[in-house]
C-alpha positions as CSV (number, residue, x, y, z in Angstrom):
1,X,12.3,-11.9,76.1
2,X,15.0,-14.2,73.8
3,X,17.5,-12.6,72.1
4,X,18.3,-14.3,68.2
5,X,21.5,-13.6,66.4
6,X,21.4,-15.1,63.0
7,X,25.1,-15.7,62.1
8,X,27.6,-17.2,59.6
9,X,30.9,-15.7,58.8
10,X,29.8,-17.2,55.6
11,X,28.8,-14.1,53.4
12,X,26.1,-14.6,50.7
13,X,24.1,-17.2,52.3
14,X,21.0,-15.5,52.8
15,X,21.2,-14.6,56.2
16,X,19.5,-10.9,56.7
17,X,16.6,-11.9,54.0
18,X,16.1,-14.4,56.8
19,X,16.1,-12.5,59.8
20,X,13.6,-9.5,57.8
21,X,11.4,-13.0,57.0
22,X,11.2,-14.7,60.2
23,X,10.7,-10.9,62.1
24,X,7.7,-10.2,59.9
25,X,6.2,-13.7,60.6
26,X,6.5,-13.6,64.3
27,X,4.9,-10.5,64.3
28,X,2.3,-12.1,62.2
29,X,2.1,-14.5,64.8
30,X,1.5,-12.4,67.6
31,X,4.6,-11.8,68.9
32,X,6.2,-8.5,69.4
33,X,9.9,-7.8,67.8
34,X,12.6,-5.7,68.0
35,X,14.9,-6.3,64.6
36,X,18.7,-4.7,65.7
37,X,20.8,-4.1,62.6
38,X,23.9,-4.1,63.6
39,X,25.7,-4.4,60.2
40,X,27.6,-1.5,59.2
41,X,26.6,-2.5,55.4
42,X,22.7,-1.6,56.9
43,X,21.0,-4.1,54.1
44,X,18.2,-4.5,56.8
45,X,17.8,-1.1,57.1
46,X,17.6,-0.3,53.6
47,X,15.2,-3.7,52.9
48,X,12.4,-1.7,56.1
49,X,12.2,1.3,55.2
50,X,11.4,3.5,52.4
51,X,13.7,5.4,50.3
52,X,11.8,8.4,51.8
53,X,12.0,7.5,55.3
54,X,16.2,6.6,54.5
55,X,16.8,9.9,53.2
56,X,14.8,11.8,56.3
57,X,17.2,9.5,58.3
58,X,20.6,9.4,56.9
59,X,20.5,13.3,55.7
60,X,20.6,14.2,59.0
61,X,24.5,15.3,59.7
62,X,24.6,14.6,63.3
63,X,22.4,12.6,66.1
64,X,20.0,10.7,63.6
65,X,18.0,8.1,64.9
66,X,20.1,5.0,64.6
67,X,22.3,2.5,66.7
68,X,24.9,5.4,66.7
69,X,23.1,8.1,67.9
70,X,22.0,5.0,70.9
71,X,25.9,4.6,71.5
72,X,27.5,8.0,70.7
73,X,27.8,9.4,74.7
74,X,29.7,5.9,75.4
75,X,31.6,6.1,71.8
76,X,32.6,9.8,72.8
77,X,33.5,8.5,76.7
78,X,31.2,11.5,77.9
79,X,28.2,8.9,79.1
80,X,25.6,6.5,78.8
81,X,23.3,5.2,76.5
82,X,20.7,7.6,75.0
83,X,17.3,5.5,74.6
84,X,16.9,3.7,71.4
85,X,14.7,5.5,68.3
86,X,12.7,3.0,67.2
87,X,11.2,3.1,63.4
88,X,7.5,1.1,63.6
89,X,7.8,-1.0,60.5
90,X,4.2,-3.1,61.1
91,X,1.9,-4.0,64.2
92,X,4.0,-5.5,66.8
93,X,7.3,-5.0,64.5
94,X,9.5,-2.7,65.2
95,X,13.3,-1.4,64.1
96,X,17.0,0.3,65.1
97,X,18.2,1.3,61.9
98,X,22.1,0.5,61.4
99,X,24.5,3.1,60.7
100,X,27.1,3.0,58.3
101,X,29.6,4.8,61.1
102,X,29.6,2.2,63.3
103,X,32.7,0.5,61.4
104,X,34.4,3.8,63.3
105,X,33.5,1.8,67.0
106,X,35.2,-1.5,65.7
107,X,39.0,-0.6,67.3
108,X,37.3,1.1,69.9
109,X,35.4,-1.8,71.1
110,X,39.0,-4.4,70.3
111,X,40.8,-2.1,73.1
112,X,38.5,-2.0,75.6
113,X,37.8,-6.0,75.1
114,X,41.6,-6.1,76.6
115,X,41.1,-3.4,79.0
116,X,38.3,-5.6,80.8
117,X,40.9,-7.7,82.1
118,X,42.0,-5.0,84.0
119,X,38.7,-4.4,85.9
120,X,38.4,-1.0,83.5
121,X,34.6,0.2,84.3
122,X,34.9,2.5,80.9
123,X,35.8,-0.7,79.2
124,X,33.1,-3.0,80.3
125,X,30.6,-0.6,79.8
126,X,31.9,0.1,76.1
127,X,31.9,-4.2,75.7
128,X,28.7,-4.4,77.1
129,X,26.8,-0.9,75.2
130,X,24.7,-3.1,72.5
131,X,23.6,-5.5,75.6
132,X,21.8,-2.6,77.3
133,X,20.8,-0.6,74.1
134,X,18.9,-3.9,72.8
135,X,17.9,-4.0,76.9
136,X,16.1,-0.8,77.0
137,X,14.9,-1.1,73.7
138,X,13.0,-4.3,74.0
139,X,11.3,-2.4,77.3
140,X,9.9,0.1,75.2
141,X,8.0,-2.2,73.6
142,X,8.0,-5.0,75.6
143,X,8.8,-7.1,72.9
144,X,8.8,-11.3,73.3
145,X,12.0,-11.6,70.5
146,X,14.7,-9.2,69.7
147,X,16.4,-10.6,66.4
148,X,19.7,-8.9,65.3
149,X,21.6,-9.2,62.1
150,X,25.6,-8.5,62.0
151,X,28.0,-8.8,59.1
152,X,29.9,-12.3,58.3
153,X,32.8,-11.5,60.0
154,X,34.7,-12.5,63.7
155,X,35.4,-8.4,64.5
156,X,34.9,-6.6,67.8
157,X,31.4,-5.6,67.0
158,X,30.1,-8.8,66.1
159,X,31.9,-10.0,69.2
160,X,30.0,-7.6,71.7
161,X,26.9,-8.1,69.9
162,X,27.3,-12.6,69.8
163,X,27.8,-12.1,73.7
164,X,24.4,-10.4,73.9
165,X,22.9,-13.4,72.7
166,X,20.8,-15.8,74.3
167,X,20.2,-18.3,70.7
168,X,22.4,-18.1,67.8
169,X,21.5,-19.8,64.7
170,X,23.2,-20.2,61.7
171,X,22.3,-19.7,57.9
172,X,24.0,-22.0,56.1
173,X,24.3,-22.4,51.9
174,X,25.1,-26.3,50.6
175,X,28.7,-25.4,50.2
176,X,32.4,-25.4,51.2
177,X,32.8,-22.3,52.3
178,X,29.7,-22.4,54.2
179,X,30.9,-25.8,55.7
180,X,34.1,-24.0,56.5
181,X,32.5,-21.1,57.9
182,X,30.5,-24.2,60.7
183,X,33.9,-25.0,62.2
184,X,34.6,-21.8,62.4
185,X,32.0,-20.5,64.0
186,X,31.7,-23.6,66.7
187,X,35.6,-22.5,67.7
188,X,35.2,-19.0,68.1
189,X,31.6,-19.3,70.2
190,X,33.8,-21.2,73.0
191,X,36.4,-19.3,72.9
192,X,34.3,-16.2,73.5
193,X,32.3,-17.6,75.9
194,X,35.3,-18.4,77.8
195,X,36.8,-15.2,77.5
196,X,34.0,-13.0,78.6
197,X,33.3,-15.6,81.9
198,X,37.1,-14.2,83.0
199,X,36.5,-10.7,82.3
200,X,33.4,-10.9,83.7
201,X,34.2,-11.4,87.2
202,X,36.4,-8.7,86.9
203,X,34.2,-5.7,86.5
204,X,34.1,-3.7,89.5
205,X,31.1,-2.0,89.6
206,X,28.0,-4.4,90.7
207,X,25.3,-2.5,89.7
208,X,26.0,-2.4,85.7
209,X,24.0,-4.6,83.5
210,X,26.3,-7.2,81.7
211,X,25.6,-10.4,79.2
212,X,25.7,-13.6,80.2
213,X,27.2,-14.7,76.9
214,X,25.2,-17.3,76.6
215,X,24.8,-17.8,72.7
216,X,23.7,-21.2,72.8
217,X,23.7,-23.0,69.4
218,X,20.3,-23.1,68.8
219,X,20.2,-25.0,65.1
220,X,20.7,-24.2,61.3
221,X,18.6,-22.8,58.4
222,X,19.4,-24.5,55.1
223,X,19.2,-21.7,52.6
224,X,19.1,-21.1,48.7
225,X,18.0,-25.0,48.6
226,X,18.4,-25.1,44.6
227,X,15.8,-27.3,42.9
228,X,15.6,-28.9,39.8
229,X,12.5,-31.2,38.9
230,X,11.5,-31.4,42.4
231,X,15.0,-33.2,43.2
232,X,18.0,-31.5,44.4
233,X,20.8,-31.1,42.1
234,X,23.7,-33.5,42.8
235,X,26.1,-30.8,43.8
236,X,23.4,-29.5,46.5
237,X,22.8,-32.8,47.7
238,X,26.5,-33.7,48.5
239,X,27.0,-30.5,50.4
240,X,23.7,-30.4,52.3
241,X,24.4,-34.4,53.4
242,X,27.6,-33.1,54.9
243,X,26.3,-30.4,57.0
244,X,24.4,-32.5,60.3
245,X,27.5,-34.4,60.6
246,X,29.7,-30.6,60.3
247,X,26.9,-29.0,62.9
248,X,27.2,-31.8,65.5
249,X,31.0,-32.2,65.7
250,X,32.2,-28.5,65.1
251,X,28.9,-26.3,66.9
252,X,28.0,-29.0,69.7
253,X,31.3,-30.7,70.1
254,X,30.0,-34.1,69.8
255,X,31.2,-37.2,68.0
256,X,27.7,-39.3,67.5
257,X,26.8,-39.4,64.2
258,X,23.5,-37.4,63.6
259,X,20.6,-38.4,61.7
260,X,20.6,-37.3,57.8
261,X,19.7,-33.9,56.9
262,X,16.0,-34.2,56.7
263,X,15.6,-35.8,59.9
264,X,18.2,-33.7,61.9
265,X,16.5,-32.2,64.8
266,X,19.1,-29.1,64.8
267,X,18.0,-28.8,61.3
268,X,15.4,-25.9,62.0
269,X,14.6,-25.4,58.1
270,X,15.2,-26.0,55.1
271,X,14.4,-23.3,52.3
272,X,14.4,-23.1,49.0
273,X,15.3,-20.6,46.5
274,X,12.4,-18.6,45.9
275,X,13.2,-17.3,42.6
276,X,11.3,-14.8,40.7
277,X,9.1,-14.3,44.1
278,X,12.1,-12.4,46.0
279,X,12.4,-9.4,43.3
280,X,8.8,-9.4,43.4
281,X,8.6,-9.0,47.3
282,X,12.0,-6.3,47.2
283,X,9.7,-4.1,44.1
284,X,6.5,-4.4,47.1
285,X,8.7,-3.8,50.2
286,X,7.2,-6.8,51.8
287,X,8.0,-10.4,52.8
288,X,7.6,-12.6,49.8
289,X,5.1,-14.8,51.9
290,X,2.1,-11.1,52.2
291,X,2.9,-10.8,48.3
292,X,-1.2,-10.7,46.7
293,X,-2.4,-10.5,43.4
294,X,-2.0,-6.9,43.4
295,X,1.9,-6.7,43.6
296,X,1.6,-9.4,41.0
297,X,1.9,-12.6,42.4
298,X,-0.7,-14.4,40.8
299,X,-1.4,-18.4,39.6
300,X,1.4,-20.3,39.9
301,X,3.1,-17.6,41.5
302,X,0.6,-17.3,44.4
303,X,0.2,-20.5,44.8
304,X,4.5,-20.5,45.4
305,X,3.4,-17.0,48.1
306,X,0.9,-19.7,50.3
307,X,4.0,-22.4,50.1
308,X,6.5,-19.6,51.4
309,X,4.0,-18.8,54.0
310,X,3.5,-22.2,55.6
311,X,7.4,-23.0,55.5
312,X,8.2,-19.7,57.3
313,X,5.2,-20.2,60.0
314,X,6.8,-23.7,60.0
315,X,10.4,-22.7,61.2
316,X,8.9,-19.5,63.2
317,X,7.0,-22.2,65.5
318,X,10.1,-23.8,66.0
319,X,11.9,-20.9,66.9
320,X,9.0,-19.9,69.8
321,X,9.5,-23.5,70.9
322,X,13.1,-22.8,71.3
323,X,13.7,-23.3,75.7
């Protein structure tokens, strides 16, 4: 099983389209998935399931079926983990909905991140709850990918959840701030690996299940690839040609110069913006790459559906290569 974090604390670049995309098509391909939303803003949620099946969730006052309800005895100090309550969204796809109240866990998880250095058991098994909830809930299934979206930000949560991680890849736009957000992101991964290898070897009870941290830079997604005429529009191009060299020195640490963009090996994808296809697929409440003639995708539009298709599949193959 490989854990995948898609992350950039970059907002707006596309990033839980892409993990709601890439789950559907390795499913699709035959793999079974877990999708963890782990966003307090629960877009991924919301984009799975039906109004229906939100209300019969989020009405509920207290245990609903969500990451909270998965955390709560540990968030209350009075336990462990309850099993996770997984929604089936499609054959071999499955789903932990998010919860808006886990924004309440985010200064409880920042104490207890200090508290490890003091060999605190309660502390590293607060750290370490999404680790075994994503854990048992991948046995349920026995999925082959669990792939987790967290908001664009360098909190507690996303901390304990990056540490959880075996891949991270990041979504990245053809911008500054998305450039900006690289460095950020190569800085902080070090500095959290190297935080949780000290607190690690201070937890003092051997037989509870902890991360390895090993988030290993696993590549980028170019996103929202505008397109004009078939050529990228000069303010794209300038921003895209800047992000290998930005990947390689800031992610990996390294000072060789990197091939070009399109040859880039770390470059897993590059996507374009799929226009008019996306509210199409958000009206159908499916991926915009199973859009048929029936939910209105038809001629050129169809034509756009089998092109979406093959450069998903595409990146998806790359990501089951990944070692």
């Amino acid at each position: 099983m490989k854990t995948l974090i898609f992350f950039n604390n970059k907002g707006g670049v596309g990033k839980t389209t892409l993990v709601y995309h890439v789950g559907y098509m390795l499913a699709q391909l035959g793999k079974r998935v877990v999708l963890l939303d782990l966003d307090p803003q629960m877009n991924l949620t919301s984009m799975l399931l039906t109004d229906q099946r939100l209300l019969a969730i989020y009405d509920i006052p207290q245990n609903r079926p969500t990451i909270m309800n998965s955390i709560r005895p540990v968030v209350r100090g009075i336990g462990d983990i309850n099993p996770a309550q997984l929604e089936t969204i499609a054959e071999n796809l499955h789903l932990l909905p998010g919860d808006l109240d886990l924004s309440g866990f985010e200064d409880r998880l920042s104490d207890n991140w200090t508290k490890c250095l003091n060999g605190d058991e309660l502390a590293f098994r607060t750290v370490s709850v999404f680790y075994r909830v994503l854990q048992e809930a991948v046995s349920q299934v026995q999925a082959d990918y669990c792939l987790i979206d967290v908001g664009p930000n360098f909190g507690a949560i996303n901390r304990a959840t990056l540490i959880a991680a075996d891949h991270v890849i990041i979504p990245m736009a053809a911008d500054l701030f998305s450039l900006q957000g690289l460095k950020n992101v190569g800085a902080t991964l070090t500095t959290w690996r190297r935080e949780w290898a000290d607190r690690r070897n201070r937890n003092p009870e051997p037989t509870l299940a902890l991360p390895d941290a090993i988030m290993r830079p696993s590549g980028y997604i170019v996103m929202q690839h505008a397109v004009r005429d078939n050529r990228p529009v000069k303010a794209y191009t300038t921003w895209a040609n800047r992000i290998p060299g930005a990947y390689s020195e800031f992610v990996l640490g390294l000072s060789t110069p990197p091939p070009a963009l399109p040859d880039d090996p770390n470059c897993l994808a590059i996507l374009k913006h799929y226009r008019s296809l996306m509210p199409m697929a958000m009206e159908a409440r499916k991926p915009i790459f199973l859009l048929n003639p029936s939910d209105g995708a038809i001629g050129a539009h169809y034509q756009a559906v089998k092109e979406v298709y093959s450069h998903f599949k595409s990146l998806c193959e790359r990501i089951i290569r990944l070692p």
